[in-house]
Each structure stands twice: as C-alpha cells, then as structure tokens.
N, C-alpha and C positions, 0 to 999 in steps of 0.2 A: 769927611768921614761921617759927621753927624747925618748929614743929608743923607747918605746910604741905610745906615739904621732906621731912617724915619723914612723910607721911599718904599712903599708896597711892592714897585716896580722889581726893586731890587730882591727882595728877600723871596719872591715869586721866581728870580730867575735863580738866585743861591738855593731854592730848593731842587728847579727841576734839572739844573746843574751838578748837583750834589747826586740827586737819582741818577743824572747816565753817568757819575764818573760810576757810582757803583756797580751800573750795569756792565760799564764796558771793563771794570776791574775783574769780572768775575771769572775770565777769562787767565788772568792775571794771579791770583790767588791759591784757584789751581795748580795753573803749573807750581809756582812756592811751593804747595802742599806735597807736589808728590816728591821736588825736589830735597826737599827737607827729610822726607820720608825716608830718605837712605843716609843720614846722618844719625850717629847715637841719639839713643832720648833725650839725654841731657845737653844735646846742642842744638837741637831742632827749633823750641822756642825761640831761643837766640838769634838764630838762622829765618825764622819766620820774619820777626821783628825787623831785623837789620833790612831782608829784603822789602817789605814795606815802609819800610824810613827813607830809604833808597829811592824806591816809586815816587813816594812823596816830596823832595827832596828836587829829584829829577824835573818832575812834573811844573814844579815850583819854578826852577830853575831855567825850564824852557820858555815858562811863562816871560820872563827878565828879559828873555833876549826874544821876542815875540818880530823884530824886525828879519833876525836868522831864519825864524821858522817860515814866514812869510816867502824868504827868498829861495830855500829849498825848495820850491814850488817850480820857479824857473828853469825850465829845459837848459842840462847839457849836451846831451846829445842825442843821434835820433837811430834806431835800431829800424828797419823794415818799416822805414814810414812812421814807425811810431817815436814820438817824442821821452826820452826819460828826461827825470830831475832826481835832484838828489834825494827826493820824498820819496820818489819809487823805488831807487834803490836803496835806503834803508829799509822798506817793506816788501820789496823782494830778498833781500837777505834775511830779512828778519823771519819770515816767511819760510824761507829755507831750511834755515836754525831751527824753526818749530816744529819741522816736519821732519827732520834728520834727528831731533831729539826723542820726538815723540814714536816716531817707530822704533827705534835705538831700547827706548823704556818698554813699548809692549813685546819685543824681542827678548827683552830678559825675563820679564813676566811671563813669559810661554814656557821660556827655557827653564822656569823654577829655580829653586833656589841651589838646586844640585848641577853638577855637572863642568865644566870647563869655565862655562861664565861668569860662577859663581862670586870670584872675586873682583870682578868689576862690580858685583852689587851698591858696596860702599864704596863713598865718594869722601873728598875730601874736604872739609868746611871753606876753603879758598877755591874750591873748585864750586862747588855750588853758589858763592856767594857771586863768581864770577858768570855762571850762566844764569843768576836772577838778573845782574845789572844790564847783561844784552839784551835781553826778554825787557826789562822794565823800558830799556829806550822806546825799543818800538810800540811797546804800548800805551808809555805815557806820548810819544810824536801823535799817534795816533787819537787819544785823546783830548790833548791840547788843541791839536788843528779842530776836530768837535768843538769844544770850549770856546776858541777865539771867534766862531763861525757864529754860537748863539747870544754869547753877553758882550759888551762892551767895554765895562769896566775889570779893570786890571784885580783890584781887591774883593770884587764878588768871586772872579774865576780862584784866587789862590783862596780865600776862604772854603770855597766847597771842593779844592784838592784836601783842603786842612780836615776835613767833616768827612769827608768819603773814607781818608785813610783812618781815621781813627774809629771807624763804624767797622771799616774792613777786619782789622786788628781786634776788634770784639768779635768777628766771627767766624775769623782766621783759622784759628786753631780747633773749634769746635768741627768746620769744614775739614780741616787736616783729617785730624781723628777717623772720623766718619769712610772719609777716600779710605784712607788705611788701613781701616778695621773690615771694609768691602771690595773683596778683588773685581767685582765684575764692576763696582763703581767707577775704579780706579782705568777699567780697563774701559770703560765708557768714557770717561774726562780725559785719558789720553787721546783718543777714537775724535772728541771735539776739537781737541789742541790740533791734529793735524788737518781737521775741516777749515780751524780755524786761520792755519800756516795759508792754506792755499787762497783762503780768501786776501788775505796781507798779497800773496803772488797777483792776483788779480786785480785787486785795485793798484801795487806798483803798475802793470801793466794798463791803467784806467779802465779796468771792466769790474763796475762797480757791482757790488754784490749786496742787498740790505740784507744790515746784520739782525734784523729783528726775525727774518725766516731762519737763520742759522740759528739763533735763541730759542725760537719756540722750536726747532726740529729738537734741540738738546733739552729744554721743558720737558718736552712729551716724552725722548724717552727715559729722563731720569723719571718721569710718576711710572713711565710700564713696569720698569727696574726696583722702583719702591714700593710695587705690586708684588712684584715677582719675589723680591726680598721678606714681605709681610708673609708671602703664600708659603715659604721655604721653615720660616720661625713657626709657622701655625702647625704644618704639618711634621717637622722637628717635637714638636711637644709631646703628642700622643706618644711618640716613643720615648724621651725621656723620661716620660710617668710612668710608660709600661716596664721601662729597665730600674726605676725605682723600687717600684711595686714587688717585682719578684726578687731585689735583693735582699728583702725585709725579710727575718729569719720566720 
C-alpha cells in the first residue's frame, strides 16, 4: 500500500480515473435527479443519497468479482451472425429501460400537470429506489469495464470509485435543483438519456459509438440553453420594473 501512495505512477492514474468515472457518472446523476424529482421534498435527499451509495457500492462490488466481469464478455449466443454475451445484453436492456423511461418522463411532461396522467406524476420511494439500482448496474458495468481496461491495480480503481462518488454527491443536489427549477433543462437531460439508451443498444450490438461526440453534442447544447435561459431573465426584468414602477401609488 505504501508503494502506491509513493508511486507518481499511481496517483496519475487515481486522478485521470477519478475524472472519467465523473464523466461517465454524469449521465448517472441525472437520471437520480429527475427520478427523485417526483418524490416529496423531504425524501428526495434521502433518495439522492441512497441512489449514489448504491452506484458506489455496486461499482465496488463488481470491481471484487472482476473475473465475472471479464467472463461476460464471452459469447452466448449468436443472433444474425452476430455474437451476444452477457455484456450485451445487459446493455441492450439497459438501453431499453433508458429509453422506455425517458420518453415515459417527457410524455408526462408534455402532458403537464393536469389531466388523466396526472396521478402517475408521483412515484413511490421503493419504486424509484428500485429504478435507480437497474440504471446504476448498467452504468457502473459500463464503467468498471472502462476502469479494468485503464489501471491495473485493484485499490487505485476502488479508490477513485470512492473519490468520484463523493464529489458526485457535492454536486448532486445542486444539479437536482437546477434540472427542476428548468423545464426545458429537464426536458434536454431527458432528450440525452434516451441518446444515451440507444448508444448502450449499439455497443450491446458492438457498434461502438465515442462517447465523447455524445458529450460534446449535450455541452453545446446545454451552453445554447444557458443562453437562451440568461436571454429569457434579461428580458423578464424590464417588465417586472415596468409592473413595479406603476404599482407605486
């Protein structure tokens, strides 16, 4: 253990480790956010939390058994020439669930808060807890195979699972908020989540897609969005000065 704290080598890979689990968490955080979003105020924290202990936890835990993850890799069977394993079909399922959830969400979000759907709005703290831990598999599978592929050591990789989630969790809730407080936000991170599902369907299928064009296509348009949002407050004001001004006797 000493050796690892005094190895540049190491602390070089515990950082840039730590950076993609955060990248690829962000993905991850979201969904939590808007899932939680339909639980009371006063369980949402809670709900935040657990689903990130969860993640981490997970993440941890697949690390332990890194021979399993290894062997899901192995073809069981072969559809139209092409080979599945069991990594593909947990990321075609997983995939599925993102994409059936995700328009499921902007479906009611269209549908507003009135009307026939309305009582599906809220959710139940066991229901949601139980669609963060199916999201978190495929996310943390997906991550770990990352991780196994750049470091070696077993205690660098669970170190910056330990680092990612607790950075995540500082900026969790700030993220929550924010989704919440912005329907067109909300309604862009859902719009990723299901870009997001199809890519999980494509690489089950081995047609790899880099996630870094999917990143920056959702960069660019949260800044258009966070344009659009600055431009909406700026020209909000002039009128709320102007309905100031004349309700002054």
């Amino acid at each position: 253990m000493m050796e690892l704290l005094t190895d540049p080598q190491a602390w070089i890979a515990f950082a840039t480790l730590t950076t993609l689990e955060l990248v690829l968490g962000i993905d991850n955080i979201i969904f939590i956010s808007i899932l939680v979003d339909k639980l009371p105020p006063d369980k949402q924290v809670l709900a935040r939390r657990l689903g990130l202990f969860m993640a981490m936890f997970m993440r941890i835990g697949l690390l332990l058994v890194l021979s399993w993850i290894i062997g899901l890799v192995a073809p069981l069977f072969t559809v139209l020439n092409q080979e599945i394993s069991g990594r593909d079909l947990i990321l075609i399922a997983g995939g599925l669930f993102l994409i059936w959830k995700s328009t499921g969400e902007i479906h009611q979000s269209l549908e507003g808060e009135e009307g026939h759907a309305s009582g599906a709005v809220r959710a139940t703290f066991a229901a949601v807890i139980l669609q963060i831990m199916i999201v978190d598999l495929v996310f943390s599978l997906d991550s770990i195979i990352t991780a196994v592929g750049m470091v070696d050591e077993l205690a660098v990789m669970i170190a910056a699972v330990i680092a990612s989630v607790a950075l995540m969790m500082v900026f969790a809730g700030a993220i929550g908020r924010f989704v919440s407080e912005h329907p067109s936000i909300k309604m862009l991170a859902l719009s990723f989540l299901v870009v997001v599902g199809v890519v999980l369907i494509a690489e089950g299928f081995d047609h790899h897609v880099p996630k870094g064009y999917v990143y920056f296509a959702m960069a660019f348009s949260l800044g258009v969005e966070m344009l659009n949002i600055r431009m909406r407050k700026r020209s909000a004001r002039p009128v709320q000065l102007h309905t100031e001004y004349t309700r002054k006797p």
